[in-house]
Z-matrix of the N, CA and C atoms (Angstrom, degrees):
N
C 1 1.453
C 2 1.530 1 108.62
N 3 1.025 2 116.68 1 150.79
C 4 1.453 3 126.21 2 -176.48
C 5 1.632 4 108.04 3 -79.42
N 6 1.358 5 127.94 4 150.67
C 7 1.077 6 150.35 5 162.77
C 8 1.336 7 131.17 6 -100.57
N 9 1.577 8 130.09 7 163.38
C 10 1.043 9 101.41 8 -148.39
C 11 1.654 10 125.16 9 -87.63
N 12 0.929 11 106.39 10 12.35
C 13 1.326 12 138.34 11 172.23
C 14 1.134 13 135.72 12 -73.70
N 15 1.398 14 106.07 13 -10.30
C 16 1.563 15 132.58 14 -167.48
C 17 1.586 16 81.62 15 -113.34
N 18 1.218 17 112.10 16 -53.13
C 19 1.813 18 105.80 17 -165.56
C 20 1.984 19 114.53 18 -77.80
N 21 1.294 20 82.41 19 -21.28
C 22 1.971 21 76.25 20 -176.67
C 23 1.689 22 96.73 21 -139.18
N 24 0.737 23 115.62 22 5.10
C 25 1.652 24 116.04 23 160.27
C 26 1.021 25 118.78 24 81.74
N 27 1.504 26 128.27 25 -171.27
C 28 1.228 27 121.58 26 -147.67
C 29 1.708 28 108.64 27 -53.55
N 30 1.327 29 143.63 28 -168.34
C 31 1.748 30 160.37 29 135.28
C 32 1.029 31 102.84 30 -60.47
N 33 1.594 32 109.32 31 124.66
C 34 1.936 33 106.21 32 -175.45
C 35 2.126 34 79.68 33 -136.53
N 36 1.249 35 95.59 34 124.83
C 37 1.446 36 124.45 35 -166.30
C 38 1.442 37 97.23 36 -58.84
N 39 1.340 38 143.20 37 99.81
C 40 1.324 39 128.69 38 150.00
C 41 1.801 40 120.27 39 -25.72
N 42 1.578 41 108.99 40 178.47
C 43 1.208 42 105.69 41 -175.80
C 44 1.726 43 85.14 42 -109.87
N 45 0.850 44 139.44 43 24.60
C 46 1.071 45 140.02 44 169.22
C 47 1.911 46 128.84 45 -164.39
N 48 1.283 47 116.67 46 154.10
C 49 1.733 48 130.82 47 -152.32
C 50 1.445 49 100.49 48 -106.16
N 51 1.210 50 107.42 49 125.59
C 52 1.316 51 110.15 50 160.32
C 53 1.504 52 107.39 51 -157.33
N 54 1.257 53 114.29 52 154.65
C 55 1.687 54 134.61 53 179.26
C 56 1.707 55 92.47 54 -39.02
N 57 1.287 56 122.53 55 -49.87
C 58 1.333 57 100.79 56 -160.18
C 59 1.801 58 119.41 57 -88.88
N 60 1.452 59 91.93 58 -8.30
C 61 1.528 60 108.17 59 170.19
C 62 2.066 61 121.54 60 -65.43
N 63 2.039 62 82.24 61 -42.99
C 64 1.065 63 102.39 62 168.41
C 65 1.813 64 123.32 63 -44.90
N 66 1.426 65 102.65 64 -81.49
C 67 1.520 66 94.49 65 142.45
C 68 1.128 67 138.12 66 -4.82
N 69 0.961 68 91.60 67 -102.84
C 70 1.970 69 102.77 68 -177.85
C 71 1.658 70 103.47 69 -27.92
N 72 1.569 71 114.12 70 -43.13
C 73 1.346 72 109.26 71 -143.84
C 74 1.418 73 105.51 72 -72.64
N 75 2.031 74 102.96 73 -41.32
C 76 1.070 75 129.52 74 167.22
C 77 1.907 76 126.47 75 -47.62
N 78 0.872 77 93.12 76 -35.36
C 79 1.871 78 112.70 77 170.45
C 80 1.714 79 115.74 78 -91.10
N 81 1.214 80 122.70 79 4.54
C 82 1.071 81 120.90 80 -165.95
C 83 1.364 82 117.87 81 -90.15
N 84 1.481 83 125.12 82 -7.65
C 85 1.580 84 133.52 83 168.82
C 86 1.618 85 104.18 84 -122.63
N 87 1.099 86 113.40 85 33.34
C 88 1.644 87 110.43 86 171.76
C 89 1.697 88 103.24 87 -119.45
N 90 1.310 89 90.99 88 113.45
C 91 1.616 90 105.38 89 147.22
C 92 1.612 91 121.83 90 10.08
N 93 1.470 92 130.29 91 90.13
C 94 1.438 93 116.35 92 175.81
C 95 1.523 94 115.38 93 -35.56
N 96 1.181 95 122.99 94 -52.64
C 97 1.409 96 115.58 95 -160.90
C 98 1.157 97 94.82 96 -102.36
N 99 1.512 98 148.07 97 54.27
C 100 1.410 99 162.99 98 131.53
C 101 1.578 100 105.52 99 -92.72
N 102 1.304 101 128.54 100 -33.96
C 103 0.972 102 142.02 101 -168.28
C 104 1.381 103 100.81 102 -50.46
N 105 1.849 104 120.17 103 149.25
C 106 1.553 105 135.75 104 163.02
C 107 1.650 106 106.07 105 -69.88
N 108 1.211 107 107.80 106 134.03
C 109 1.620 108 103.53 107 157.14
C 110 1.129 109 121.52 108 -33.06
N 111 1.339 110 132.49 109 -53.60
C 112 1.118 111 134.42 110 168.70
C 113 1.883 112 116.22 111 -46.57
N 114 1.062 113 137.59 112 -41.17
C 115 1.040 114 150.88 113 -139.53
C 116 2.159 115 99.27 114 -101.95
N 117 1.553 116 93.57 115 -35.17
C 118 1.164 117 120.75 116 160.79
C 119 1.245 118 129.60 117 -42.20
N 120 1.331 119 88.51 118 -89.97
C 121 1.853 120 112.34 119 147.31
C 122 1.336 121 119.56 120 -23.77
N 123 1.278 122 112.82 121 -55.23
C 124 1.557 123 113.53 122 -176.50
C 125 1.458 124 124.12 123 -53.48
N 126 1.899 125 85.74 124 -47.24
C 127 1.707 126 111.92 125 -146.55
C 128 2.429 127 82.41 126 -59.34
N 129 1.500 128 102.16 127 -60.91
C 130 1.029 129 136.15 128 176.96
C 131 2.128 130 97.91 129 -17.18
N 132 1.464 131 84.69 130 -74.11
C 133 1.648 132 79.86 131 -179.65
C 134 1.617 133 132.71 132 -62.81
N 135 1.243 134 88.67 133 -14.72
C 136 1.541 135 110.19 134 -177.61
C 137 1.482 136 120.93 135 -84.44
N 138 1.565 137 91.97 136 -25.94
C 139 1.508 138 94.70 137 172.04
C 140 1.490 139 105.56 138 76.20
N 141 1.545 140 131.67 139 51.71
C 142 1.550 141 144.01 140 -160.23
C 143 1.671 142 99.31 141 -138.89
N 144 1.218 143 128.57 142 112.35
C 145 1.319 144 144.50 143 -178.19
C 146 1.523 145 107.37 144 49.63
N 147 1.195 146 92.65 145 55.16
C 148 2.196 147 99.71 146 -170.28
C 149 1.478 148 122.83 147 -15.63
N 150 2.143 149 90.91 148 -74.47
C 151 1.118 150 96.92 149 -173.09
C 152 1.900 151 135.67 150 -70.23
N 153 1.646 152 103.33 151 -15.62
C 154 1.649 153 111.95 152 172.64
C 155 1.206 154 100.20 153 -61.70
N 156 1.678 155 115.72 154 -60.27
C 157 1.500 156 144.06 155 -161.42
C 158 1.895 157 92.80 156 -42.85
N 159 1.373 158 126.79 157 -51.22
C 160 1.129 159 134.84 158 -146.26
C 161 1.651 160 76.06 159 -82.66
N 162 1.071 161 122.88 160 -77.57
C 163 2.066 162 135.75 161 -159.79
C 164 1.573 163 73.75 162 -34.11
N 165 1.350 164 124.08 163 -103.16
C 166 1.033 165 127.37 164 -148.36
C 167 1.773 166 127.77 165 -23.31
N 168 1.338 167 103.65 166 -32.31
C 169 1.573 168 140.03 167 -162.66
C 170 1.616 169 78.46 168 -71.59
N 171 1.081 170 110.43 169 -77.82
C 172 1.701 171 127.61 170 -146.70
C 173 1.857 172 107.75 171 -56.82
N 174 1.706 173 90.33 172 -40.67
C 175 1.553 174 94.41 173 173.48
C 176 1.570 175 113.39 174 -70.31
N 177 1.155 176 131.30 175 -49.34
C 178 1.405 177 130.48 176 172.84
C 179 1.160 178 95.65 177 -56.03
N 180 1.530 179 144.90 178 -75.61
C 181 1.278 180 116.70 179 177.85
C 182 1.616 181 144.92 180 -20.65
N 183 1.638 182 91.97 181 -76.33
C 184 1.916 183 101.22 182 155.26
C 185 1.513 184 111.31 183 -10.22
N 186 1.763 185 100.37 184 -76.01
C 187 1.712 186 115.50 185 -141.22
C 188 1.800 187 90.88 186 -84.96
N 189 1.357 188 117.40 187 8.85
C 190 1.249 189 109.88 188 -153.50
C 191 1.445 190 140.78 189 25.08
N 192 1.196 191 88.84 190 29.71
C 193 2.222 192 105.63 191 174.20
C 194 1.551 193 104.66 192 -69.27
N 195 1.484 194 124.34 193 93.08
C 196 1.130 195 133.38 194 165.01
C 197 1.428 196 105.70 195 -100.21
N 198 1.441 197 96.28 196 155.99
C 199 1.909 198 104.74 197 -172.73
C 200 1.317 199 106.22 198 -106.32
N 201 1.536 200 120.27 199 -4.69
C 202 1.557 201 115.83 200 -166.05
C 203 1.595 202 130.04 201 89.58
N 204 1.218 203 120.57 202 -13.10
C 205 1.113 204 121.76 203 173.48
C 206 0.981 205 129.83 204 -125.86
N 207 1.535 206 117.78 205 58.32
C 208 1.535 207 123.68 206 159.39
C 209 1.570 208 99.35 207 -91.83
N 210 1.815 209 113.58 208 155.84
C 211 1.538 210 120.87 209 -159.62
C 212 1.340 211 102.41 210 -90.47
N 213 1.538 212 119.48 211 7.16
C 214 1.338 213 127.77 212 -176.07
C 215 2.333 214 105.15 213 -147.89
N 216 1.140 215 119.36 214 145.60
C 217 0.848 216 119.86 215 139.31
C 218 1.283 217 137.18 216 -45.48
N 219 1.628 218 115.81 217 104.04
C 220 1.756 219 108.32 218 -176.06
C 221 1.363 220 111.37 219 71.56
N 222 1.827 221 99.07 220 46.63
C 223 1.633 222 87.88 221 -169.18
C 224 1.486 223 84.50 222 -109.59
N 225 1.415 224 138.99 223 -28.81
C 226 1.434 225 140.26 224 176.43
C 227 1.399 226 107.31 225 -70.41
N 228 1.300 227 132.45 226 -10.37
C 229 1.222 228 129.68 227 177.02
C 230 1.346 229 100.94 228 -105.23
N 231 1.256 230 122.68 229 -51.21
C 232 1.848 231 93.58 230 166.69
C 233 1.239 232 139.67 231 -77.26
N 234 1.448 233 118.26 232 -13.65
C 235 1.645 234 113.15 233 154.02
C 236 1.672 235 110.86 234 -68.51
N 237 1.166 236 123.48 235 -21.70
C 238 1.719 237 110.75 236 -177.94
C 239 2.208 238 94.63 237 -71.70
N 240 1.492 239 102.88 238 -40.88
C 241 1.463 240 103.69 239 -150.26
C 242 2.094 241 91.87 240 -59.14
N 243 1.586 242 112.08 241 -33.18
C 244 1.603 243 134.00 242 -141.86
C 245 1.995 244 68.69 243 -82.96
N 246 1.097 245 100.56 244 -72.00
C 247 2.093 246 111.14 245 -166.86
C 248 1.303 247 72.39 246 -32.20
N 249 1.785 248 127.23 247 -118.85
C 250 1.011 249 116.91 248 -179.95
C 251 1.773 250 148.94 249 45.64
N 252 1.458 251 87.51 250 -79.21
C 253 1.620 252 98.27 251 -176.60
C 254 1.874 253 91.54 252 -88.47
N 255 1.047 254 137.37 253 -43.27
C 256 1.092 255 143.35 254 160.95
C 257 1.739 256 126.12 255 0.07
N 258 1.421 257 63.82 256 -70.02
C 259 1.662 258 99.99 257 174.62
C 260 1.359 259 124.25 258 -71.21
N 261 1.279 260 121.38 259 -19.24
C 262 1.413 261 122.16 260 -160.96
C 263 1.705 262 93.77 261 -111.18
N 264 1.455 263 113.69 262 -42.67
C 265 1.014 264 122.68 263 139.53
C 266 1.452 265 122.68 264 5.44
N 267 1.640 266 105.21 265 -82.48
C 268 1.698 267 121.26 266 -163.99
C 269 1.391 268 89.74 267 122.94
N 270 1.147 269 141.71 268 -47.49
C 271 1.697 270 134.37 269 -146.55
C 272 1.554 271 108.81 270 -70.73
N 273 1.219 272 121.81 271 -8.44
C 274 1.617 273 114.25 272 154.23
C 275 2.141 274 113.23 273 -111.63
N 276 1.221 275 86.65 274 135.78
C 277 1.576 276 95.06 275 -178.65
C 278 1.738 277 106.83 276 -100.85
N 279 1.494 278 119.73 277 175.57
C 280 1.081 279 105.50 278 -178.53
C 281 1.654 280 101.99 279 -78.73
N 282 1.304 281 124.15 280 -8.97
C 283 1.613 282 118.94 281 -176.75
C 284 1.678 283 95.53 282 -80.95
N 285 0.745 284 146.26 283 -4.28
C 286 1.567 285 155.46 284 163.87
C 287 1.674 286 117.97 285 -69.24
N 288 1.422 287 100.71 286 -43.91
C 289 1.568 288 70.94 287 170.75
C 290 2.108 289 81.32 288 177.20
């Protein structure tokens, strides 16, 4: 499966550090469906390889195969449900993610 790196290209260094950059930056050549719930979750709110980010989301959802580490209970299931409504919405484009 592709990573996110494959879908939005190379890591281009902000001018500034933060925990969640950290992340991201750190997750950014791993495998979507290698990915932590958490990482999921993130990619999801962030709007970072949307549409894999979303497949992947929906199947762990379905099969309910959680890994344990989202920073909230039902936190990968409500950023997939929020992406989602988002989307159906109009408020994400395909230049979005």
């Amino acid at each position: 499966m592709e990573s996110a790196r494959d879908i939005e290209g190379p890591w281009e260094d902000p001018e500034f550090e933060s925990g969640l950059i950290r992340r991201c930056k750190k997750a950014w050549d791993i495998p979507i469906d290698k990915l932590s719930d958490e990482m999921l979750a993130t990619f999801l709110r962030q709007k970072i390889a949307l549409d894999a980010v979303i497949e992947e989301a929906q199947r762990r959802v379905e099969n309910q195969n959680y890994d344990g580490s989202e920073l909230h209970d039902g936190e990968l299931e409500r950023n997939l449900r929020e992406a989602l409504t988002n989307r159906c919405r109009g408020r994400v484009t395909p230049e979005d993610g």
